[in-house]
C-alpha positions as CSV (number, residue, x, y, z in Angstrom):
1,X,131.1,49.0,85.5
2,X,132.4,46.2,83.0
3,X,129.5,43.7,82.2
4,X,130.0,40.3,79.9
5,X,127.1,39.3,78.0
6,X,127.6,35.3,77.0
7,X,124.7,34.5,75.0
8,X,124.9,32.8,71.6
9,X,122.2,34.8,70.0
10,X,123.5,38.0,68.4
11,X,119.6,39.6,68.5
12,X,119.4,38.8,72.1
13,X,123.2,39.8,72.8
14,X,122.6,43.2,71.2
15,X,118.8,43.5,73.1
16,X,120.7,42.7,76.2
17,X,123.2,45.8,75.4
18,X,120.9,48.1,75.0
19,X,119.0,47.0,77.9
20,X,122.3,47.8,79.7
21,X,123.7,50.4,78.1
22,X,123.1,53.1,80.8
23,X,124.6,51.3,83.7
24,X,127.6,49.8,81.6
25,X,131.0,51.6,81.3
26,X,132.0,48.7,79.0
27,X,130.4,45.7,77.5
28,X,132.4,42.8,76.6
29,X,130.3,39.9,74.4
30,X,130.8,36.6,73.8
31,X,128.5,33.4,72.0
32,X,129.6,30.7,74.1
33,X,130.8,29.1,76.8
34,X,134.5,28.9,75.9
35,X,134.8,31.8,75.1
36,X,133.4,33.5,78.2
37,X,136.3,32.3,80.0
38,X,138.8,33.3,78.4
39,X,137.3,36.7,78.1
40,X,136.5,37.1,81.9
41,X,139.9,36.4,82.9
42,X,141.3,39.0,79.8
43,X,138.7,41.6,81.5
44,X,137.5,40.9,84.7
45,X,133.9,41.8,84.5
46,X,131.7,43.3,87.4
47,X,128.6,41.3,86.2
48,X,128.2,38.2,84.0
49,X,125.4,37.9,81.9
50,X,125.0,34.0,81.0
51,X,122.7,32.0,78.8
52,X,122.2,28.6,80.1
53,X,121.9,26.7,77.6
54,X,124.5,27.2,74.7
55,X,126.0,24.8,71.9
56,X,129.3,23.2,73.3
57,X,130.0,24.2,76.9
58,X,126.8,25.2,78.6
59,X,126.4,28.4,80.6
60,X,126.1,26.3,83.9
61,X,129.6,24.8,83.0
62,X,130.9,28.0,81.8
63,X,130.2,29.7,85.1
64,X,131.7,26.8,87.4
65,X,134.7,27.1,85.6
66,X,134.7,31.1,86.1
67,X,133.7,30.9,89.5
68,X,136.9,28.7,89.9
69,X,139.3,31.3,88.1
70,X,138.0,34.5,90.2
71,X,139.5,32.6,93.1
């Protein structure tokens, strides 16, 4: 199972990944919104993991414009 973390708080990211670490065959990170797209449509994750509030674009923007790209 691939899980993406998009938080922009590298203490939480890495609490997050251990948190995860036994259900996770990969763990792709990212520390905002901009980026997460890009990276779910490089990798495809199983699960996304999003903060909702981020500097720049938000995690509730971010995910409309994933949910648009999985289409």
């Amino acid at each position: 199972m691939t899980i993406l973390i998009v938080e922009d708080n590298p203490t939480v990211r890495r609490l997050i990944r251990r948190a995860i670490s036994d259900i996770a065959d990969s763990v792709i990170e990212c520390e905002d919104g901009a980026d997460s797209l890009r990276a779910y449509i490089a990798h495809r994750p199983n699960i996304v993991l999003m903060d909702v509030r981020m500097p720049g674009m938000d995690g509730l923007a971010a995910t409309r414009k994933i949910g648009r790209a999985h289409v």
